[in-house]
Steps between C-alpha positions, in 0.01 A plus 500: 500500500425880600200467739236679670404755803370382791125598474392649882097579534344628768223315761209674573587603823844608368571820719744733258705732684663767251841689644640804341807662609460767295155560565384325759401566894472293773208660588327353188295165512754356203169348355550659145758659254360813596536450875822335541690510845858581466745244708547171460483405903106686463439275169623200678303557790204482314520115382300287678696140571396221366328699218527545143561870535688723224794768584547699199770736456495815276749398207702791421576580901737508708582358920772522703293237742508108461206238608703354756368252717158342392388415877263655715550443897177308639374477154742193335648550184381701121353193276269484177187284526659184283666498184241588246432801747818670603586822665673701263752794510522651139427808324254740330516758228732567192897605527811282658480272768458637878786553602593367880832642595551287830887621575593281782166370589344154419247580213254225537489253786272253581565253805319236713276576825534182734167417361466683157678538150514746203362304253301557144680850410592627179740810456486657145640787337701624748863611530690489778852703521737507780581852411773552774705203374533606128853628482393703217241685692520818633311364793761230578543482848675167579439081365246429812191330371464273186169341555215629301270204595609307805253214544493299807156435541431083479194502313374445132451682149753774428483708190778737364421648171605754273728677802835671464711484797850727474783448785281256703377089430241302625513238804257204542592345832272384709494532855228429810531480875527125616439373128815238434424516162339810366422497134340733245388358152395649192742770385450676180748740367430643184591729183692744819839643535717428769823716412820558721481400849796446724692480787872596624454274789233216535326335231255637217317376231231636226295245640528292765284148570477296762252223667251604230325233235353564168704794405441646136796755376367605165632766226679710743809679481774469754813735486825556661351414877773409729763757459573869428785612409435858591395422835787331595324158481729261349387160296491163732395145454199556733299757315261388197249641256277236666573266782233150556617336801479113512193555750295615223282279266359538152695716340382669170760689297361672153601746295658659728868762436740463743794725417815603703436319843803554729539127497205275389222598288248207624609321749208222456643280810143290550514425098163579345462625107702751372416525123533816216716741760772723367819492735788727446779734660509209847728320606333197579230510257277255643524214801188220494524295766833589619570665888805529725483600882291371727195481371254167494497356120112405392496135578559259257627791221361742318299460142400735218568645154780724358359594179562759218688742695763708318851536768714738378799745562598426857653729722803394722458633906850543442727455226772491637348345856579187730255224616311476201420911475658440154274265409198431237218240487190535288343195667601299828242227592512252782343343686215324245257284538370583151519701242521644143769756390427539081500799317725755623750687378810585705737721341806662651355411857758246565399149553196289619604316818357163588560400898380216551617452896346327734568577827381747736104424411584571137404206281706498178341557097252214440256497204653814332433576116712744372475584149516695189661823684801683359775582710798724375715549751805737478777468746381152680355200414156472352373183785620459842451158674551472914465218713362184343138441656315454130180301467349506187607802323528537099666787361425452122524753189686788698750758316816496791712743408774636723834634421670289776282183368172366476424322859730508781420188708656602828419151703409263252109552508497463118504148493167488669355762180351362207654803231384465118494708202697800701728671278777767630581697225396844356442658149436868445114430531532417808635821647204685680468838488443752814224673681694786319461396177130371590399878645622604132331274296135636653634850420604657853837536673779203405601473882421264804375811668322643254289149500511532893389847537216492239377155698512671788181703360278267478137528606153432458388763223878471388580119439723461224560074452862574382601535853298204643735226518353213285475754291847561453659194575324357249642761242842385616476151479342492138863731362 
């Protein structure tokens, strides 16, 4: 299902505030196209809070200047009016999208007041590039920065649309003076780009989530965030495409590529629905429900759907590595209080793992459905069992396959499964073709990065569905 825009309209007392690097000046009012100011600190310092004003940047120009911080001292925090009337940072006229090139600098960052939030705000159109951390740059400089939007406002109504955002991610982590639990709801990340952020020390993500519920991640593509190999920033466990903590709630998952993470490519710890995604080039393709450390499980488990995704041609940290760096999964889930897992394909991902332990606040697999998915496994098995904490879970009219066997029951949890109509054996119709062969077949480049690098275009005015992933994973599962 390809679907629509966000539709933004103005209020009547909508105050538009046009900026222009190219032809602006900050001595202008900014009130029309014609009389644009020039910097984005001017633009932004003509928003009224709590008001559904406009910031509209000339398409087609270029800033070395970010947002930054969306707080005025004495005057509480930038916020829309509600969410039918939000402020909104976007775009006017005809050519690409403005260009933001934020080196170092945080590009867009809302954050609490002890009494105030950024809330109702929509950012559209936009790209934001970390210039100075593009190895391939002439203006590289060094790998300080990484965050293109860096959220820690508590607060409600977020909107992310149609945005491109090269060498940095985006953080949504609340945060509030003497608040014990500060929480921001209603995240919407749509139809954007979040390509190759990374770190050589510390963590980082293409997006990062946490203490936020009702979070939408819809039609984007996410690519090769986590690591660089020209930057010296080596693949580890802790960087994702996407990382949902297990303090988030309401997790929506749709349509969404995530391609080449330097470990996970969703890492949907609070559960939530993860249907018609496209997952390739990870290592772990995607967790629901699973988490290690120290973090607090959701109480009583987590619930949701895993449905229609296509899991395909996993990536290794290391081939040759040691605790696990060697690895593939194309699904690990734990920790379930319900759920439904039908309809994928996972093919040369490795296996789907099944933990059912219950210890350490987890609480085992209970009312689990898993059916009609394909797994062809190469090099392990097809099903891995752990721990033996099953309640209620029917794993009916599955294709196993895995050259080392079927289902590897590692602590005798398969007595507690109800398996029937599974079969474990291939025929020549069952061997799925690759993103490769798919990029072919719709006439362009036969390569995984010819696919990547033509997805990697997408935008409003030049939306092709072939590189939406429903669209795609769809294609793949029907050959």
């Amino acid at each position: 299902m390809i679907r629509a825009w966000t539709n933004l309209t103005r209020s009547p007392d909508t105050r538009v505030i046009f900026v222009s690097s190219s032809v602006g000046d900050d001595a202008n009012d900014g009130l029309s196209e014609q009389t644009p100011v020039r910097t984005l600190a001017r633009g932004t310092s003509l928003l009224r809070d709590n008001h559904p004003d406009w910031l509209r940047l000339k398409r087609g120009d270029v800033w070395y200047e970010s947002f930054g911080p969306l707080s005025r001292q004495g005057d509480g925090a930038l916020a829309g009016r509600s969410p039918e009337e939000p402020m909104v940072f976007g775009y006017y006229g005809k050519g690409p999208r403005p260009l933001l090139k934020i080196g170092a600098e945080q590009g867009w960052s809302p954050w609490s007041t002890a009494d105030s939030a950024s809330s109702y705000i929509a950012i559209v159109g936009l790209h934001f590039y970390a210039h100075t951390r593009d190895p391939g740059s002439p203006e590289f400089s060094g790998i300080e920065g990484g965050q293109g939007i860096r959220s820690i406002s508590v607060g409600e109504n977020i909107l992310i649309e149609d945005c491109r955002f090269d060498f940095c991610g985006i953080i949504v982590d609340p945060f509030q003076k003497d608040n014990l639990n500060p929480r921001f709801s209603n995240v919407r990340i749509r139809r954007s780009v979040i390509y190759g952020n990374y770190a050589d020390t510390g963590h980082a993500q293409g997006i990062f989530l946490n203490n936020t519920d009702g979070i939408l991640l819809e039609e984007n593509v996410l690519d090769h965030n986590g690591w660089n190999e020209q930057a010296g920033a080596e693949r580890t466990k802790f960087n994702h495409n996407v990382y949902v903590t297990t303090y988030c709630t309401e997790l929506i998952a749709i349509g969404n590529i995530f391609a080449r993470g330097s470990s996970s490519g969703l890492q949907a710890r609070a559960g939530g629905i993860v249907n018609n995604n496209l997952f390739v080039g990870n290592a772990t393709q995607l967790n629901f429900g699973w988490y290690s450390g120290d973090a607090v499980p959701p109480q009583d488990g987590v619930t949701g759907t895993v449905l229609g995704n296509v899991i395909m041609d996993g990536d290794p940290i290391d081939p040759q590595g040691q605790n696990g760096e060697d690895a593939l999964w194309g699904i690990q889930a734990g920790n379930i209080q319900s759920a439904i897992i039908e309809n994928n394909l996972v093919v040369r991902s490795g296996e789907i793992t099944l933990s059912a332990k219950n210890t350490d606040g987890w609480v085992g697999i209970n009312n689990l459905e898993m059916k009609n998915n394909r797994v062809i496994a190469y090099e392990s098995y097809a099903l891995q069992i752990i721990h033996d904490e099953f309640s209620s879970v029917n794993i009916n009219n599955n294709l196993l396959y895995g050259e080392l066997g079927s289902i590897h029951d590692r602590d005798g949890g398969a007595q507690y499964i109800d398996f029937e109509n599974n079969v474990d054996t291939i025929t020549d119709e069952d061997i799925i073709q690759t993103i490769g062969y798919y990029h072919g077949q719709i006439g362009r480049g036969p390569t995984l990065e010819a696919f990547l690098a033509q997805a990697r275009n997408q935008e409003r005015g030049n939306w092709e569905r072939e590189y939406v992933g429903s669209w795609a994973s769809n294609w793949l599962r029907k050959r």
